[in-house]
C-alpha positions in Angstrom: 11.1 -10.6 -25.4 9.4 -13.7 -24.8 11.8 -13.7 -21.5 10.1 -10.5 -20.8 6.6 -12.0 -20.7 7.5 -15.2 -19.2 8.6 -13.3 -15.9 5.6 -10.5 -16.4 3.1 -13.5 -16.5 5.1 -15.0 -13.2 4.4 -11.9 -11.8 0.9 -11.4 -12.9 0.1 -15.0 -11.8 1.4 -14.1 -7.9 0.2 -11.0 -7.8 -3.7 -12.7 -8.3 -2.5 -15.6 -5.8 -1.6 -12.7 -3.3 -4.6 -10.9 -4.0 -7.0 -13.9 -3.0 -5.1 -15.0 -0.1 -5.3 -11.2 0.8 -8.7 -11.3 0.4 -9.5 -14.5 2.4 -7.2 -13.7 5.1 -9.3 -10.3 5.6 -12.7 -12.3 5.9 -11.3 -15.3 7.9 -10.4 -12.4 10.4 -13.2 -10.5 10.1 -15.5 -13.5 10.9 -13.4 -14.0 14.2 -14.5 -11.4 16.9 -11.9 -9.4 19.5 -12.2 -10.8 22.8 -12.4 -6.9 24.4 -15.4 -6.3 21.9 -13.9 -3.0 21.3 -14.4 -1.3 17.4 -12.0 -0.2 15.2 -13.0 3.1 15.9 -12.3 2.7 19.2 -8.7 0.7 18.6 -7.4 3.8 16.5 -8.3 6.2 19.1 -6.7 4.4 21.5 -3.8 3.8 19.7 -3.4 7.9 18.8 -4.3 8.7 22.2 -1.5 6.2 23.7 1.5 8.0 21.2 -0.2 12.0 22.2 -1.8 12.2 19.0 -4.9 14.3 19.4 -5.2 16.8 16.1 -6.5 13.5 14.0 -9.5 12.7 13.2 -10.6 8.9 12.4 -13.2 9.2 9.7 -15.6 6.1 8.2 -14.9 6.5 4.5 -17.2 4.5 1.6 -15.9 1.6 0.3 -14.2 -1.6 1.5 -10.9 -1.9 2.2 -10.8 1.7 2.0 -8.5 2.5 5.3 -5.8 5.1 4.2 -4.0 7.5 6.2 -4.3 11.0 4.8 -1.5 13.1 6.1 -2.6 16.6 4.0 -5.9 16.2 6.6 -4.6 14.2 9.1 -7.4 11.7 8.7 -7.6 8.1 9.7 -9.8 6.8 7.4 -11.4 3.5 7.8 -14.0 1.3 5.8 -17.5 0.7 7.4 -16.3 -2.9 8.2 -13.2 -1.7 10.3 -14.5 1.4 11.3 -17.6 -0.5 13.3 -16.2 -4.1 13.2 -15.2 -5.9 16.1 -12.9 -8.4 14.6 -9.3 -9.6 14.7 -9.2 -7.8 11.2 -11.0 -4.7 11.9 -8.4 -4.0 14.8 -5.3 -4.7 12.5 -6.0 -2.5 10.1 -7.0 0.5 12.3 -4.0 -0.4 13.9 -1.9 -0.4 11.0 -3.7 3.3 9.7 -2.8 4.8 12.7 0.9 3.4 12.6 0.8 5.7 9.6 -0.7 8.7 11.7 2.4 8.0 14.3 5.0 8.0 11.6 3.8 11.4 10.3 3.9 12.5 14.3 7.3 11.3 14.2 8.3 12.8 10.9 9.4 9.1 9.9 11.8 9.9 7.0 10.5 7.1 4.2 6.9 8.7 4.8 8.2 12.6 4.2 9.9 11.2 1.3 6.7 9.3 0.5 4.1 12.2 1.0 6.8 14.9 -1.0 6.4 12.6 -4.3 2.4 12.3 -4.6 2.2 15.4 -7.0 4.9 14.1 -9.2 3.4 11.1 -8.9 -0.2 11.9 -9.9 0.4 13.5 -12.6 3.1 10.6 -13.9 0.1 8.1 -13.1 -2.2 10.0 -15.0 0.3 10.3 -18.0 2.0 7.3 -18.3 -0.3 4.6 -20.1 -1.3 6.4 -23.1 2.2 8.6 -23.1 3.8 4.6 -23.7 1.3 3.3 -26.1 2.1 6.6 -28.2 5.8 6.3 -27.6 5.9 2.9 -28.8 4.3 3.7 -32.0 5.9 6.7 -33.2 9.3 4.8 -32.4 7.8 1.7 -34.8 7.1 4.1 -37.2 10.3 6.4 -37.1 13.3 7.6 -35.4 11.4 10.1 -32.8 11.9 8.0 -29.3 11.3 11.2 -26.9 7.6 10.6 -26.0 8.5 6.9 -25.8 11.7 8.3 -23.5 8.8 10.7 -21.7 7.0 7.3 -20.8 9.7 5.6 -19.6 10.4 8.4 -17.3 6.7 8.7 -15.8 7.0 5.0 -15.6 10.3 5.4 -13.3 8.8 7.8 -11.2 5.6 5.6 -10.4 7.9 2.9 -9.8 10.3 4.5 -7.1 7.2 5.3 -5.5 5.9 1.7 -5.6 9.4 0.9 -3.7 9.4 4.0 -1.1 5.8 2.6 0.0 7.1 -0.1 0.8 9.1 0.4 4.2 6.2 2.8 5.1 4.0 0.0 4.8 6.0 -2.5 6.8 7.1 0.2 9.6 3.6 1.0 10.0 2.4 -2.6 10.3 5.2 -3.2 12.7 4.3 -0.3 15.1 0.8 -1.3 14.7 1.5 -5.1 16.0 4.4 -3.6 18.5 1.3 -1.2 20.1 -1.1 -4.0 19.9 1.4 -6.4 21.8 1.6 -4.0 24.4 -1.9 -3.6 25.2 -2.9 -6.8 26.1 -6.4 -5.7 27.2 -7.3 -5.6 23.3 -5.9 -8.9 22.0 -5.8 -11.1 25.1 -4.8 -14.1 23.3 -1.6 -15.3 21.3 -4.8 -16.3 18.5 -5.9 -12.5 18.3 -2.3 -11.2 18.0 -1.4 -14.1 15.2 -4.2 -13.2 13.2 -3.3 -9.6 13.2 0.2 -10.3 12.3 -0.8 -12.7 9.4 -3.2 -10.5 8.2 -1.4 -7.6 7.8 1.4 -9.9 6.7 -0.5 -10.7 3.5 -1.9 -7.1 2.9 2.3 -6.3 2.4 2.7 -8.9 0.3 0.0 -7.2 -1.7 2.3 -3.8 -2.3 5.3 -5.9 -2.4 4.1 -8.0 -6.1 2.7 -4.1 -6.8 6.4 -2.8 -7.0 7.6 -6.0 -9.1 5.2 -5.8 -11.4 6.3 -1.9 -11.9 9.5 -2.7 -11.9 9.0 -5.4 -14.6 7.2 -3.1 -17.0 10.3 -0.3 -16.4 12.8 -2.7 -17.4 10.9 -4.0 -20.6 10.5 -0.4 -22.1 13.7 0.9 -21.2 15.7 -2.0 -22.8 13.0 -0.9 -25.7 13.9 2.3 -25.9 17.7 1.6 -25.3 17.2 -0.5 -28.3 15.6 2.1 -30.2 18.6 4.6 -29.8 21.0 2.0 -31.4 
């Protein structure tokens, strides 16, 4: 047990370190202009344009660090800051959003897999806190460990998605800096294409600590409820 919360509060400690370094990254990047002055907006119509993507729209959507891919609309959906910026920043991530729109053009496998557990998912998300907490105290308080069991398995399910993200999010960072290389016109300097990389570097690291963390809390009630069942 107390093993348990050693590693969970490791976890918990990297996951804020990652967080702020995500964080300060994004500004330090969005502070340093592209030399091509072009926007976000522009980058990730470029970028669809270049791969014969043409039935997406690139939407500014509320909020910052918003940007999401929406495959059920086939939306690229980008935060004022990106969606108007003109920054090292603003051009990775629209970059990175539309890597996402390519993989969906190219029926990338990890995506399918991906996009085929959201309604599972959703509803586990939406279950899985309180569906716990009520496990764990009907199995203090007597034999009964199948809502606890329920738990555990909305927990698993949120987890495996936490780890199929993650290769979606690295491929689509990797086409996004692959496309980016290859159009020198946008980042003309080794600078520009650094800063992209590093950026979106971090912003992985950010789901990557997400899945841990997930997977930490899966193992913890499972070896609970295994425990309970002897």
């Amino acid at each position: 047990m107390i093993g348990y919360w050693i590693i969970f509060g490791g976890i918990m400690l990297v996951s804020m370190i990652v967080q702020w370094r995500f964080k300060s990254k994004f500004k330090k990047y969005s502070e340093m202009p592209l030399s091509s002055g072009m926007t976000g907006k522009d980058i990730a119509q470029k970028m669809l344009n270049d791969n014969g993507i043409y039935d997406v729209d690139i939407i500014s959507a509320e909020g910052r660090l918003s940007d999401h891919y929406n495959p059920a609309n086939r939306t690229v959906n980008l935060s004022p800051e990106v969606y108007n910026g003109r920054s090292i920043a603003a051009a990775a991530v629209a970059a990175h959003e539309c890597g996402h729109a390519v993989q969906h053009a190219k029926a990338y496998s990890w995506l399918q897999l991906r996009s085929s557990m959201v309604p599972a998912v959703s509803v586990a998300s939406k279950l899985v806190t309180w569906v716990l907490l009520i496990g764990v105290i009907i199995a203090a308080m007597s034999t009964n460990i199948w809502v606890l069991a329920i738990g555990v398995a909305a927990l698993a399910i949120t987890t495996l998605f936490a780890f199929v993200t993650l290769p979606v999010e690295f491929d689509a960072s990797n086409r996004a800096l692959a496309w980016l290389n290859t159009n020198r016109g946008i980042m003309a300097s080794s600078v520009e294409h650094n800063g992209a990389k590093d950026a979106l570097w971090w912003a992985a690291m950010t789901y990557v600590v997400a899945a841990l963390s997930s997977l930490v809390a899966l193992l913890y009630y499972a070896s609970m409820l295994l425990g309970r069942r002897d």
